[in-house]
N, CA, C and O of each residue as an XYZ file, in Angstrom:
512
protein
N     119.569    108.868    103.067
C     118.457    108.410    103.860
C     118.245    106.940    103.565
O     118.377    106.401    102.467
N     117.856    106.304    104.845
C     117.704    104.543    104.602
C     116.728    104.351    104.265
O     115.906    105.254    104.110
N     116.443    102.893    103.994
C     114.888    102.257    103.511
C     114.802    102.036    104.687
O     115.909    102.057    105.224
N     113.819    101.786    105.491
C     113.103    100.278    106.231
C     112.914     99.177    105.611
O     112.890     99.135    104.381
N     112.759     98.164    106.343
C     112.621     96.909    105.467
C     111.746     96.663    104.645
O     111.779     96.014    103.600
N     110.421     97.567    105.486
C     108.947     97.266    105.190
C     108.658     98.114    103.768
O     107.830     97.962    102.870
N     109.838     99.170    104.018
C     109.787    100.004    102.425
C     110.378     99.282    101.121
O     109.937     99.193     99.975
N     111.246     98.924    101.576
C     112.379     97.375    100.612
C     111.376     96.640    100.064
O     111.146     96.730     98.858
N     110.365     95.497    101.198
C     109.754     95.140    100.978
C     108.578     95.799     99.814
O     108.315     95.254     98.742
N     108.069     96.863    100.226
C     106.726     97.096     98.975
C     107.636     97.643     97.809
O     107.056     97.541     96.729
N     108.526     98.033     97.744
C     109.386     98.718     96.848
C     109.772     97.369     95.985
O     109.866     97.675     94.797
N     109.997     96.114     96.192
C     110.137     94.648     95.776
C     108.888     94.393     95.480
O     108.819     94.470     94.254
N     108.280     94.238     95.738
C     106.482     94.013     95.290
C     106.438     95.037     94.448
O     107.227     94.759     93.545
N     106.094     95.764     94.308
C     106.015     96.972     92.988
C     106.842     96.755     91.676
O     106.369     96.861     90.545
N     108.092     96.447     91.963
C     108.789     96.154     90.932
C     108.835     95.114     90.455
O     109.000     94.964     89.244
N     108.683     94.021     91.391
C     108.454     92.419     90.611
C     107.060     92.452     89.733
O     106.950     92.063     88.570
N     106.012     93.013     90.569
C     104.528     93.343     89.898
C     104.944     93.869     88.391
O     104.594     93.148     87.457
N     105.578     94.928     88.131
C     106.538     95.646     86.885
C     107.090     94.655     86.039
O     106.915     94.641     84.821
N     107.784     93.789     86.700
C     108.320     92.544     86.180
C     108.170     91.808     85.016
O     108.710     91.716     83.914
N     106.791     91.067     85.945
C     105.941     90.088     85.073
C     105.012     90.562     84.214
O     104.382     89.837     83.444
N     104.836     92.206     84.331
C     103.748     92.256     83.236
C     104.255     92.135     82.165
O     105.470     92.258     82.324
N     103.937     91.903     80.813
C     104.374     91.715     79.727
C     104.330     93.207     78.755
O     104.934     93.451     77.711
N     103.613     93.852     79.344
C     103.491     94.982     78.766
C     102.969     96.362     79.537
O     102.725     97.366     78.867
N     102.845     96.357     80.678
C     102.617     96.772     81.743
C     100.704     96.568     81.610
O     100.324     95.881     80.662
N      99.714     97.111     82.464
C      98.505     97.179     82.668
C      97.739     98.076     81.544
O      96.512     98.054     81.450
N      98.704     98.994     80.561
C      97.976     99.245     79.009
C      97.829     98.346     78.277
O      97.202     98.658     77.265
N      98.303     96.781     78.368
C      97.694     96.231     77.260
C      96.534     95.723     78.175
O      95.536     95.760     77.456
N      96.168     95.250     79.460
C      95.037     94.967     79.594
C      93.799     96.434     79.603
O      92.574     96.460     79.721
N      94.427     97.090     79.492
C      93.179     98.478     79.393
C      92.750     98.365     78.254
O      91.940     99.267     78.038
N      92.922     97.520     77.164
C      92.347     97.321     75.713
C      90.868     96.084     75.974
O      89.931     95.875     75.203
N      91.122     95.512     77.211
C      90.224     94.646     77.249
C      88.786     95.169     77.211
O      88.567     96.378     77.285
N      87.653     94.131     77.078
C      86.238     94.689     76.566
C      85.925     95.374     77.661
O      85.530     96.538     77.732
N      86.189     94.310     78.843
C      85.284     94.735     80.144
C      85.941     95.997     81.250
O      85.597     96.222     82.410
N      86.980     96.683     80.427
C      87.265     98.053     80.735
C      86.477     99.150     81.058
O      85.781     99.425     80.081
N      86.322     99.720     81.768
C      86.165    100.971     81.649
C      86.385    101.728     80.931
O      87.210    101.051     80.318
N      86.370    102.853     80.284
C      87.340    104.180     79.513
C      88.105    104.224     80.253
O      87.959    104.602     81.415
N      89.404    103.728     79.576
C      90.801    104.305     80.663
C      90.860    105.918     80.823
O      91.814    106.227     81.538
N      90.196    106.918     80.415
C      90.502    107.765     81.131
C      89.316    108.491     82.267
O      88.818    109.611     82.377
N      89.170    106.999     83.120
C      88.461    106.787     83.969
C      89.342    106.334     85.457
O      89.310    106.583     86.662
N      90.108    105.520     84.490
C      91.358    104.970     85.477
C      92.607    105.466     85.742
O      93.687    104.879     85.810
N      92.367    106.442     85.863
C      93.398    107.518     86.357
C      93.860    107.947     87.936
O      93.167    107.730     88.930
N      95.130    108.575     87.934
C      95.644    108.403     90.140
C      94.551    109.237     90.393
O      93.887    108.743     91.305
N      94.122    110.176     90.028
C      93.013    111.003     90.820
C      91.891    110.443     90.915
O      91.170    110.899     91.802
N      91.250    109.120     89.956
C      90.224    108.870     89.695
C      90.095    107.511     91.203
O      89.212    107.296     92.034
N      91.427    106.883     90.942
C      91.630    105.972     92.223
C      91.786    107.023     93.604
O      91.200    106.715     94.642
N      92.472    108.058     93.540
C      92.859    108.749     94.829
C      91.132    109.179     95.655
O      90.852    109.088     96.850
N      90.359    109.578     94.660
C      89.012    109.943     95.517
C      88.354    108.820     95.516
O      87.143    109.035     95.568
N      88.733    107.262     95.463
C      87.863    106.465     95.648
C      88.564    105.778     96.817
O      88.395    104.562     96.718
N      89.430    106.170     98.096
C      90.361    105.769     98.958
C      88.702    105.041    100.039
O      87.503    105.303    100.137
N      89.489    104.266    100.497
C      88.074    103.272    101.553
C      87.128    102.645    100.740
O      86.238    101.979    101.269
N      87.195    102.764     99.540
C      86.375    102.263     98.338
C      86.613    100.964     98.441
O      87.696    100.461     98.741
N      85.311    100.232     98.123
C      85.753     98.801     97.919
C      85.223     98.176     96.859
O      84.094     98.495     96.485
N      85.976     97.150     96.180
C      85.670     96.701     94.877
C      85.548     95.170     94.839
O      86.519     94.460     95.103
N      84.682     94.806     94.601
C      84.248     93.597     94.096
C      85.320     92.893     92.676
O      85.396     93.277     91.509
N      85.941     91.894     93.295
C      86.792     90.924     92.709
C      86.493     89.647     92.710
O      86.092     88.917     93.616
N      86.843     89.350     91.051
C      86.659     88.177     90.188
C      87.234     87.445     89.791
O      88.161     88.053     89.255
N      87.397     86.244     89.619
C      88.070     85.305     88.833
C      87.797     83.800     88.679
O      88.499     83.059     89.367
N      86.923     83.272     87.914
C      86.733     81.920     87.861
C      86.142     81.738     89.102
O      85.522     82.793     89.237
N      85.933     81.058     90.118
C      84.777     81.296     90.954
C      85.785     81.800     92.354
O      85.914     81.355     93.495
N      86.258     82.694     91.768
C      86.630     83.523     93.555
C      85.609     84.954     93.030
O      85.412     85.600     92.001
N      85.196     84.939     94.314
C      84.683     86.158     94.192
C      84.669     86.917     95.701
O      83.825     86.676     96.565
N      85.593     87.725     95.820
C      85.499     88.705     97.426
C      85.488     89.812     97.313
O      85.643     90.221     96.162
N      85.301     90.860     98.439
C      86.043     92.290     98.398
C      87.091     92.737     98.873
O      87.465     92.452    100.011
N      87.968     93.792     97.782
C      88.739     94.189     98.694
C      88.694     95.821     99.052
O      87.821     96.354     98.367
N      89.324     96.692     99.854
C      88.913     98.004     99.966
C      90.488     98.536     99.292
O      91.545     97.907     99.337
N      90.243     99.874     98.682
C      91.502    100.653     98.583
C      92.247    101.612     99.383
O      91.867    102.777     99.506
N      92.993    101.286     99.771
C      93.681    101.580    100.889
C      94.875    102.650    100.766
O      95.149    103.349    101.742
N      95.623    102.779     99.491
C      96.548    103.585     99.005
C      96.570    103.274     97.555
O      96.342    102.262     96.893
N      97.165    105.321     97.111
C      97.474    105.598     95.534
C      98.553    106.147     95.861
O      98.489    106.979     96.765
N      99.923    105.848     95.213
C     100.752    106.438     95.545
C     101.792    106.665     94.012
O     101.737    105.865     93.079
N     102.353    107.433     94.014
C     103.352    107.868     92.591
C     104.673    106.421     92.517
O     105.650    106.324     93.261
N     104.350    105.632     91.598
C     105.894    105.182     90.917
C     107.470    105.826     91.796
O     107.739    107.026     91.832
N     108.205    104.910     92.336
C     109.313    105.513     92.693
C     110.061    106.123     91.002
O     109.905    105.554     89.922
N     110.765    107.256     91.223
C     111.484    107.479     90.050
C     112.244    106.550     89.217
O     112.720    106.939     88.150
N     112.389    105.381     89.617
C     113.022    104.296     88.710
C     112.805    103.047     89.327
O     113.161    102.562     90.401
N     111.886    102.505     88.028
C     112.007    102.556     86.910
C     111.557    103.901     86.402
O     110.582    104.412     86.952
N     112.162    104.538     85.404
C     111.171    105.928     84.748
C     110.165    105.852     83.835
O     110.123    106.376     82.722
N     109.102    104.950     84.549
C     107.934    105.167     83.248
C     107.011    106.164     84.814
O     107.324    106.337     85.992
N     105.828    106.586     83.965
C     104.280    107.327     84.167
C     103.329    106.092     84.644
O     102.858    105.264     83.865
N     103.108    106.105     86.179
C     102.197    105.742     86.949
C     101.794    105.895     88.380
O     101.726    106.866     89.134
N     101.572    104.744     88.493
C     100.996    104.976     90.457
C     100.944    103.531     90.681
O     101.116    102.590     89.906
N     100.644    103.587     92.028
C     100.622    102.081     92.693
C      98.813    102.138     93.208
O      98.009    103.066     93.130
N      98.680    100.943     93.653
C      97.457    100.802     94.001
C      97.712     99.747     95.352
O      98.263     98.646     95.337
N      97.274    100.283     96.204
C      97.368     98.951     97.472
C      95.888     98.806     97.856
O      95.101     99.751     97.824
N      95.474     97.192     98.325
C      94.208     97.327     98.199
C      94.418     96.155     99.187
O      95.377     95.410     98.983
N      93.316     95.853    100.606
C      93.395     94.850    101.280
C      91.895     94.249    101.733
O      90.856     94.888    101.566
N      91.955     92.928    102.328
C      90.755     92.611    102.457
C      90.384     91.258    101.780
O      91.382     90.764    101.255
N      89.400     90.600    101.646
C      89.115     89.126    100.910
C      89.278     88.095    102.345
O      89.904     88.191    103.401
N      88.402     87.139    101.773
C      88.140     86.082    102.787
C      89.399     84.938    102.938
O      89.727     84.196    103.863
N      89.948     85.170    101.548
C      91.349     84.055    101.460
C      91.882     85.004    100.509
O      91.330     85.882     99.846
N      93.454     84.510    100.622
C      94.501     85.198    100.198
C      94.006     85.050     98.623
O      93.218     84.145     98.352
N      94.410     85.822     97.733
C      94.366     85.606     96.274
C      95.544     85.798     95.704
O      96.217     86.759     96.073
N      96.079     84.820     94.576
C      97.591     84.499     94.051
C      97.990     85.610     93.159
O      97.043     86.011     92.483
N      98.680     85.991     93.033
C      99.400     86.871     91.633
C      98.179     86.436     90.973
O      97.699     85.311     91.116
N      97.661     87.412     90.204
C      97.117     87.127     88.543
C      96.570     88.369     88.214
O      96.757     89.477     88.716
N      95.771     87.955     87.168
C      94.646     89.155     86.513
C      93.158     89.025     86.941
O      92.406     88.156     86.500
N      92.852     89.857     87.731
C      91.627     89.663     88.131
C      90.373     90.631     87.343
O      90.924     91.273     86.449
N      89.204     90.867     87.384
C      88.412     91.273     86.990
C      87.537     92.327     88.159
O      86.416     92.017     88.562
N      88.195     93.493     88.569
C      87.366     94.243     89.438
C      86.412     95.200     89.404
O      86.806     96.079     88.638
N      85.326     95.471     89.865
C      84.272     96.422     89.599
C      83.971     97.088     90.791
O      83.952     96.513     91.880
N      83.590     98.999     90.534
C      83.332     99.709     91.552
C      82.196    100.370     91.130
O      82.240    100.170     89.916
N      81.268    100.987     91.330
C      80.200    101.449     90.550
C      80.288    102.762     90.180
O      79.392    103.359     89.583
N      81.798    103.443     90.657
C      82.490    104.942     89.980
C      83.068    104.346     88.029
O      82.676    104.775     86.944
N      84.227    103.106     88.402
C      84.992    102.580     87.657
C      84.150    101.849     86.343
O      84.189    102.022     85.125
N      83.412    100.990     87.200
C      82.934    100.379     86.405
C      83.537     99.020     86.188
O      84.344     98.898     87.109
N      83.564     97.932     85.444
C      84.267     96.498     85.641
C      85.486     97.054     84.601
O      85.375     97.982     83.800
N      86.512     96.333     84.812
C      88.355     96.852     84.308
C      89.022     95.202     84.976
O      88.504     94.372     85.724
N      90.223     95.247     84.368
C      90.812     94.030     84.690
C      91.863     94.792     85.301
O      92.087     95.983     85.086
N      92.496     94.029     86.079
C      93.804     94.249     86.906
C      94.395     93.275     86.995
O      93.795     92.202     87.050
N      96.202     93.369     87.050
C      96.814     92.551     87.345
C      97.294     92.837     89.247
O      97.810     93.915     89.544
N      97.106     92.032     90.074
C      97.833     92.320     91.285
C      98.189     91.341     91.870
O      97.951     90.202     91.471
N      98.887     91.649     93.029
C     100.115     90.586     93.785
C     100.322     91.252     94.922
O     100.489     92.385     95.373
N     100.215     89.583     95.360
C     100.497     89.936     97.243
C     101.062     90.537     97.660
O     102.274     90.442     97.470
N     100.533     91.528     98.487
C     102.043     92.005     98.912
C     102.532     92.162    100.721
O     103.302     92.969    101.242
N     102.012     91.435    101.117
C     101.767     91.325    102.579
C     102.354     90.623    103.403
O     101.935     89.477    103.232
N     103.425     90.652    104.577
C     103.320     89.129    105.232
C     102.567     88.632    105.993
O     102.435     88.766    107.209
N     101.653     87.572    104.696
C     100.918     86.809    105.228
C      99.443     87.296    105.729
O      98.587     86.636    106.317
N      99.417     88.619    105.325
C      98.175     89.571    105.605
C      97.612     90.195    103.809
O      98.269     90.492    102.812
N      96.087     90.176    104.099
C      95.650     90.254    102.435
C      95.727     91.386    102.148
O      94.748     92.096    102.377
N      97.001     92.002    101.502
C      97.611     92.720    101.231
C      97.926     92.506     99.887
O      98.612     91.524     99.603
N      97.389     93.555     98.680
C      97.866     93.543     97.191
C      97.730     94.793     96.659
O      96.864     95.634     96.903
N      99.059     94.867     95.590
C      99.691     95.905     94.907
C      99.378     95.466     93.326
O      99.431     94.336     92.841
N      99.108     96.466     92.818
C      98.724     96.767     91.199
C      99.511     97.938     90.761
O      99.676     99.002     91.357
N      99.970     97.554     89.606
C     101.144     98.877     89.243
C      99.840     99.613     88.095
O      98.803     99.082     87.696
N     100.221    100.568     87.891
C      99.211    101.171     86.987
C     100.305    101.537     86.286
O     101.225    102.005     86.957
N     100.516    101.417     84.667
C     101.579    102.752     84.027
C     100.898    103.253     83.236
O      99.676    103.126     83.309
N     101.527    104.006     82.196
C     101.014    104.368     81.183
C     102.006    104.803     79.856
O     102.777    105.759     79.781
N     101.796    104.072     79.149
C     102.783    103.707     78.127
C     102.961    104.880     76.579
O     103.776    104.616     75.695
């Protein structure tokens, strides 16, 4: 069975996201302004779908809504999910942002564009 491009595409965003983390999104779950990570869990994101979360960073501040939770392709073989989330007044760059939902609570995330050209971003979740 083939990819589509558009699958290539998020399937490349997911894994570059994988990439650059240095340790995947468990070492930022140590941060203060966490939640209890076992708060941040796929079921805990899956019933918060149309949810929207207030995002931070140095003075950006927009919303975006959650739009999809979906399972890790089988390889790489670690334990996670994806997070797609769209929305915001201007595009926001790769980084670590600071998001809050009033289920979640404030948690840091790392995410990255993943759109063409539409505000479109992917967050890998693992668990190490």
């Amino acid at each position: 069975m083939g990819l589509t491009r558009r699958e290539m595409l998020g399937r490349g965003s997911m894994l570059a996201a994988l990439a650059v983390m240095p340790a995947g999104l468990s070492a930022i779950a140590g941060a203060k302004t966490v939640a209890p990570s076992a708060r941040l869990t796929k079921d805990t994101f899956a019933s918060l779908l149309g949810s929207s979360f207030q995002v931070t960073s140095h003075s950006t501040r927009q919303w975006l809504t959650l739009v999809s939770v979906e399972d890790l392709p089988p390889n790489p073989p670690v334990t996670g999910f994806s997070l797609r989330f769209y929305g915001g007044s201007k595009e926001l760059v790769q980084g670590t942002y600071t998001l809050h939902n009033e289920t979640t609570g404030k948690f840091s995330l790392f995410i990255v564009p993943a759109g063409d050209g539409q505000l479109f971003y992917t967050a890998i979740v693992t668990r190490i």
